[in-house]
C-alpha positions in Angstrom: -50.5 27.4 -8.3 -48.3 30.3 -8.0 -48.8 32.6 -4.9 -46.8 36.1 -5.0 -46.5 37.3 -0.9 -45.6 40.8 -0.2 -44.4 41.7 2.5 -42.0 44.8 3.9 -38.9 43.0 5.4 -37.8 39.4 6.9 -39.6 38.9 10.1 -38.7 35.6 12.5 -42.3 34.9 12.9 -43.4 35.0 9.2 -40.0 33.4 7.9 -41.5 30.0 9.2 -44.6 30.1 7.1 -42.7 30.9 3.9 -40.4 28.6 4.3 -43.5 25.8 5.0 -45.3 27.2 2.7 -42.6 26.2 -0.1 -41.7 22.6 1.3 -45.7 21.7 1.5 -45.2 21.9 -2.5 -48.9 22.7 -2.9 -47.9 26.2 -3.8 -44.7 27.8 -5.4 -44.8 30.8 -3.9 -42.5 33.9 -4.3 -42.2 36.7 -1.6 -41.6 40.4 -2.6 -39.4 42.4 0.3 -40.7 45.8 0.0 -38.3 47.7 2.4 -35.1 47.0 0.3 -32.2 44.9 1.3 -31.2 47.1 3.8 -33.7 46.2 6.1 -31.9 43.0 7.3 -29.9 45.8 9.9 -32.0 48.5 10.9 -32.2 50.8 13.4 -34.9 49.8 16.1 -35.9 52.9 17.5 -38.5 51.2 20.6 -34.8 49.2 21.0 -32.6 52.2 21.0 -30.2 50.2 18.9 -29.2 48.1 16.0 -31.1 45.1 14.9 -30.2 41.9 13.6 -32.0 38.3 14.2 -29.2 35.7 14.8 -31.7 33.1 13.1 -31.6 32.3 9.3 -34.8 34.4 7.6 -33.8 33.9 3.7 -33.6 30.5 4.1 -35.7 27.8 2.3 -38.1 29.8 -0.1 -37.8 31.8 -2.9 -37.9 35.9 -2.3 -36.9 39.4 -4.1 -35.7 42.5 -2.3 -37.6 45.0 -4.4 -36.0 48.6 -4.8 -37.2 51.2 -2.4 -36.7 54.8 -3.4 -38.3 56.1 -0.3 -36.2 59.2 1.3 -36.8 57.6 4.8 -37.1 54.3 4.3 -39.4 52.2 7.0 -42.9 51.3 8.0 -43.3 53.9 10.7 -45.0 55.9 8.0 -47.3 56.0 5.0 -44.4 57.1 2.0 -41.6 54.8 3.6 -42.0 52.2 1.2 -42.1 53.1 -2.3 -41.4 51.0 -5.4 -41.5 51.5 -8.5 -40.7 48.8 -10.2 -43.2 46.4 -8.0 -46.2 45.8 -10.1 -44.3 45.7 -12.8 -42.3 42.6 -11.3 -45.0 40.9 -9.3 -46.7 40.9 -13.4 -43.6 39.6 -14.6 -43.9 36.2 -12.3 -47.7 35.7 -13.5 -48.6 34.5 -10.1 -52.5 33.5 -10.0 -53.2 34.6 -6.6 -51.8 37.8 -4.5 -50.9 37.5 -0.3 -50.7 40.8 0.7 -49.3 41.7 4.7 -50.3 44.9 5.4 -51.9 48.0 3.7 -50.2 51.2 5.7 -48.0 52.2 3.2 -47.7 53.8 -0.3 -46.5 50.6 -2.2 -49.2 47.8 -0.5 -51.9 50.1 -1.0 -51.0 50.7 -4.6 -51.0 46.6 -5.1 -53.9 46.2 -3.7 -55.9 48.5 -5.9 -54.0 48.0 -8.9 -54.9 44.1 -8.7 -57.9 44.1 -7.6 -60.4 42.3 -10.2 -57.3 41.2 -11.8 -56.4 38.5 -9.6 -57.5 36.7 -6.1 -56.1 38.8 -3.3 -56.0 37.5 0.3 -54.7 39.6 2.5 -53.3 39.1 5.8 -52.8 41.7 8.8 -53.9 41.8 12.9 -55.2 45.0 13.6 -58.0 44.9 15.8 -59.9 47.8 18.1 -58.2 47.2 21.5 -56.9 50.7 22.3 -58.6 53.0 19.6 -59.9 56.1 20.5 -63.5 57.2 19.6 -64.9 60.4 18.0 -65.1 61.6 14.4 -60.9 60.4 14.0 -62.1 57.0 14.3 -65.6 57.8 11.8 -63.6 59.4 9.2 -61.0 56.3 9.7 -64.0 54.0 9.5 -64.8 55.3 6.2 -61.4 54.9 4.7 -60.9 51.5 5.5 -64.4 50.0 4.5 -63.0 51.6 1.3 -59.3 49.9 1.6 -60.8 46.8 2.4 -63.2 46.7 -0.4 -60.1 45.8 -2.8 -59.5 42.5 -0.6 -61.1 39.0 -1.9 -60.3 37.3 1.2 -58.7 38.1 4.6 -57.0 35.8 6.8 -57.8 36.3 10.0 -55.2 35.7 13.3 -57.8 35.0 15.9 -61.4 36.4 17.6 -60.5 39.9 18.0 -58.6 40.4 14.4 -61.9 38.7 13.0 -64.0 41.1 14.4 -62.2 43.7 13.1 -61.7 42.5 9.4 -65.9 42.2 9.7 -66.5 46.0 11.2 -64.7 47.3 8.1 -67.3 45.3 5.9 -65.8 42.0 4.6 -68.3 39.4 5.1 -67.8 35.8 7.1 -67.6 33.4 3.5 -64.4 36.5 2.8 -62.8 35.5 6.7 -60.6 32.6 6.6 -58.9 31.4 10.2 -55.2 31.2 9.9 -53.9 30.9 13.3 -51.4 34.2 14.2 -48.4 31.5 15.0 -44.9 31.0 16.4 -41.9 28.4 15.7 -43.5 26.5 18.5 -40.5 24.4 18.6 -38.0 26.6 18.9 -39.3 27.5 22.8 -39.9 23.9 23.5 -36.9 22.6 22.7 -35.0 21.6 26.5 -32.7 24.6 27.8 -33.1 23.8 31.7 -29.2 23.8 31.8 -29.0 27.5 30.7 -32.1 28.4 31.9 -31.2 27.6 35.4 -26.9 29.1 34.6 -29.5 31.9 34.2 -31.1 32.1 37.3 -27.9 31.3 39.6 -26.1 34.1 37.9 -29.2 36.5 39.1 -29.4 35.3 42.6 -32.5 33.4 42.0 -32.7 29.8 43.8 -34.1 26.8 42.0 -37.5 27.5 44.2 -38.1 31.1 44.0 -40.5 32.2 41.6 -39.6 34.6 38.6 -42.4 36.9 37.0 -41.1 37.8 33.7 -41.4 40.8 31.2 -39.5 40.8 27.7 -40.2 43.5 25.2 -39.8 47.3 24.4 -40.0 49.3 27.4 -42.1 52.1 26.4 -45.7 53.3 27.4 -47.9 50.7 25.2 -46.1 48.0 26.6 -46.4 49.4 30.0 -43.8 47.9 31.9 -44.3 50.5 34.4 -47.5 49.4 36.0 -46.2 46.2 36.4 -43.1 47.5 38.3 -45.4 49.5 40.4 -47.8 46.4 40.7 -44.9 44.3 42.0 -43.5 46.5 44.6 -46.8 46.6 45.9 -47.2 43.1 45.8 -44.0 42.3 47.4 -44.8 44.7 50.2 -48.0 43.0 51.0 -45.9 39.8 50.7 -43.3 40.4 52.8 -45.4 41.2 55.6 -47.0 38.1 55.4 -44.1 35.7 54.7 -41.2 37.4 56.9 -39.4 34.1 56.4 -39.2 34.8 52.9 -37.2 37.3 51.9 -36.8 37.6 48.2 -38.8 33.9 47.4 -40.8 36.0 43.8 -38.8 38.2 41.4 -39.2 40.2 38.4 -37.3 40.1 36.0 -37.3 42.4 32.8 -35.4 41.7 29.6 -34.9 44.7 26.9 -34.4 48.3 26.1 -36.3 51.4 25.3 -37.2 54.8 26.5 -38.4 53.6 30.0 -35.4 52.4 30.7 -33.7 54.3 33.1 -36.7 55.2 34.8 -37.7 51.7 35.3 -33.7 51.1 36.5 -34.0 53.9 38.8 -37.1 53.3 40.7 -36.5 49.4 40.7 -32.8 50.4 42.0 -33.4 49.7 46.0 -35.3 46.2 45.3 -33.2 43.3 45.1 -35.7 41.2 43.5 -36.2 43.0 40.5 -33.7 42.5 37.4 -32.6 43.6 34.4 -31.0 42.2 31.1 -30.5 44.3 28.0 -32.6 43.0 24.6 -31.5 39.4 23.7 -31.3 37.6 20.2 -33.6 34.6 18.9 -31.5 32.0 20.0 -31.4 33.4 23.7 -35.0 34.0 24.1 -36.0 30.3 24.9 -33.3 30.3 27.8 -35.5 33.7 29.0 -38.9 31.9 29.1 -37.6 28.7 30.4 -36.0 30.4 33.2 -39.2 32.2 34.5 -42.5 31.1 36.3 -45.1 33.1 34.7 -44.6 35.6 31.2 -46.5 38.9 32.0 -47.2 41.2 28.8 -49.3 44.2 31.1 -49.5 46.1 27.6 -52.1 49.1 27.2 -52.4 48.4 23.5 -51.3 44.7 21.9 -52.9 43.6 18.6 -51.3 40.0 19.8 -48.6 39.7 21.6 -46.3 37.0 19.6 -44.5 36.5 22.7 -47.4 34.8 24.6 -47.1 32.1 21.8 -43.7 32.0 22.7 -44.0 31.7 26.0 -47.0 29.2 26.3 -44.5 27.1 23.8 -42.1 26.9 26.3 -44.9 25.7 29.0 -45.3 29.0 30.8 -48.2 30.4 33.0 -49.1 33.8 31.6 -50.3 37.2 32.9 -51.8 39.2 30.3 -53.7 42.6 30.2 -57.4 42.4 28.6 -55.9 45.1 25.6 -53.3 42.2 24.4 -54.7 40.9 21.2 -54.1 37.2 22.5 -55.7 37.2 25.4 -59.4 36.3 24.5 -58.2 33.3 22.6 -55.3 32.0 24.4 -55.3 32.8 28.2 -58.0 31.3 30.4 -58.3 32.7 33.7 -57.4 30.4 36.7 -56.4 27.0 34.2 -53.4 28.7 32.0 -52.8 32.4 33.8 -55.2 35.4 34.5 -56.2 38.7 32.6 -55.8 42.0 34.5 -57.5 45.4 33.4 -55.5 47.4 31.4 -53.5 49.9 33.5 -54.4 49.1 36.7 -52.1 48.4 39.2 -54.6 47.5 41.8 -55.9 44.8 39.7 -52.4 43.6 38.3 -51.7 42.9 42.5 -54.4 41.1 43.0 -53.3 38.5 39.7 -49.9 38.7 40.9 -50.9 37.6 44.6 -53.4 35.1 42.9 -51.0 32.9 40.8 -47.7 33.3 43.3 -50.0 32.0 45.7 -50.1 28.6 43.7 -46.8 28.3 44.5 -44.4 26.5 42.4 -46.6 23.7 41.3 -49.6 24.8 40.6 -48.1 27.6 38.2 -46.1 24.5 36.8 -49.7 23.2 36.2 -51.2 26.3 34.3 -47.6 26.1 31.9 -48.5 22.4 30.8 -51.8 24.0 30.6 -50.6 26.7 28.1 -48.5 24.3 26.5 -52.1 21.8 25.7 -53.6 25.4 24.0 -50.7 26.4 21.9 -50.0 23.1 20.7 -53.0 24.0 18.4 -51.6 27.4 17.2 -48.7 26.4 14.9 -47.3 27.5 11.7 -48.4 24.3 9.8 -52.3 25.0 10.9 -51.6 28.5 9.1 -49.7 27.1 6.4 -52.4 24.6 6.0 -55.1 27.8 6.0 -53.5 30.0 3.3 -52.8 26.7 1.1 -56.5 25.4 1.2 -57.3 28.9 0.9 -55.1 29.7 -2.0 -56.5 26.9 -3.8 -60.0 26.8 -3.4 -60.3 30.4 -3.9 -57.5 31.1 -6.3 
């Protein structure tokens, strides 16, 4: 059974799957890199800089960069990827089933029409409606996708809120396949307590404080702001009431982006709150396993593949109730707490409510996330698109 995947560019959290995908031997499967080679160093512009993983993504499965004529190559718009010699090539393998990530963009769209009735296509993305506005934007947007979607067989779906969307767009529940959105769960649980706590001493932080953790793009969907604000508040109402303790709960924020100097600048007279510049694959597990609880306060999240991530690495987790993740992963009071988007008053009140756990209860809530994301792995979706693949294809 041949299985042709395309995709825009090497990403660390799909790498996994292709790469499992190929050594289940189920499935020969050959993936299509839309974006051109050049994508393996871009320009990440919520970053401010150059990107490149320090993790092998090439490894282990067969692939194709496919030539992209595009003037402005990229995904942040509809005529960034453009090939024409895609369909043409995909024919040339004579796969018997298409996996398709993602329809926003000239070349995707033209696959999925163009093979549509031709072959099985599954299809494989994690919108969902958390942050969409209303009004006749989202009618006429309504209308177009019922229309996109009606050249999709099946969708595989990344959890409850992806599902619901994939269903208001008009695919029907025998068309909605669960393949569990997924992390290398072993890179984050793999024992870096050394570094982690190199990490902390060179911060200031003792072996007993308690670190509240943010690692991302700082920019407005992400919303790193409110949770500065949040914490400042929080730390005022906790140092009146602990005098003793002067800086016992810090923050800590790790990455770049537009906010930045802001952030810098009104965090600049608190000695609890800290800054590290974005870090590579290989350093991120050090990050979560030298924190308490991983807070993602974002205003708009489809998922939020760092949860994952951090619940691998046995972390209590603060989420916002417009991350993606949150309905299926955090459960309020046994793994971490969901706040209202954008409110600071309600962030406090979380914040106060697990710091006030102290250091072994919110030990307790990250073997509690560990228990839930031990079920989300990249062999349960490997396992998904292979049983999908070949019943359906």
């Amino acid at each position: 059974m041949k299985l042709a995947i395309i995709t825009t560019h090497p990403i660390q959290y799909y790498a996994p799957v292709f790469k499992e995908l190929q050594l289940n031997g189920r499935l020969h499967i050959k993936v299509f890199y839309t974006w051109g080679e050049e994508a393996m160093i871009k320009f990440d512009k919520g970053f401010g800089k150059t990107i490149q993983w320090d993790i092998p993504l090439l490894s282990g499965y067969t692939y194709e960069w496919i030539k992209n004529t595009a003037k402005d190559k990229g995904t942040h718009h509809f005529t960034g990827i453009i090939n024409p010699d895609l369909i043409r090539k995909i024919e040339a393998w004579q796969p018997n089933a298409l996996l398709i990530y993602g329809w926003a963009n000239s070349s995707h769209l033209k696959v999925l029409c163009y093979f549509k009735n031709k072959l099985p296509v599954f299809f494989r993305g994690d919108s969902t409606f958390l942050g969409r506005n209303n009004g006749l934007k989202k009618m006429i947007k309504k209308f177009f996708l019922k229309w996109v979607y009606k050249h999709v067989d099946y969708a595989l779906y990344a959890g409850t809120r992806n599902k619901i969307y994939f269903t208001e767009y008009g695919l029907l529940e025998q068309q909605l396949i669960f393949a569990p959105h997924a992390v290398d769960n072993s890179r984050f649980c793999v024992d870096k307590s050394i570094e982690a706590n190199d990490l902390r001493i060179s911060l200031g932080i003792l072996e007993t404080d308690i670190v509240i953790t943010f690692a991302g793009k700082f920019d407005q969907k992400k919303d790193p702001l409110t949770l500065l604000h949040a914490f400042s508040d929080f730390q005022r109402e906790h140092l009146q009431n602990n005098p003793d303790q002067h800086a016992n709960v810090h923050l800590l924020f790790v990455g770049n982006g537009l906010l930045e100097q802001r952030l810098k600048s009104e965090a600049a007279f608190q000695n609890n709150i800290h800054f590290l510049d974005f870090q590579n694959q290989r350093k991120m597990p050090i990050i979560y396993q030298a924190c308490d609880i991983f807070c993602l306060p974002s205003v708009s999240e489809t998922w939020g593949l760092a949860v994952n991530e951090a619940m691998a690495g046995s972390k209590a987790i603060l989420v916002s109730d417009k991350v993606g993740c949150a309905i299926d992963l955090v459960r309020d009071g046994y793994n971490g707490a969901t706040f209202t988007a954008g409110s600071k008053s309600n962030l406090t009140e979380n914040l106060k409510i697990l710091v006030e756990q102290g250091k072994g209860g919110i030990a307790a809530m990250g073997k509690h996330s560990k228990l839930i994301i031990d079920k989300w792995t990249v062999m349960e979706q490997v396992r998904a698109i292979t049983s999908a693949v070949i019943k359906h294809g």
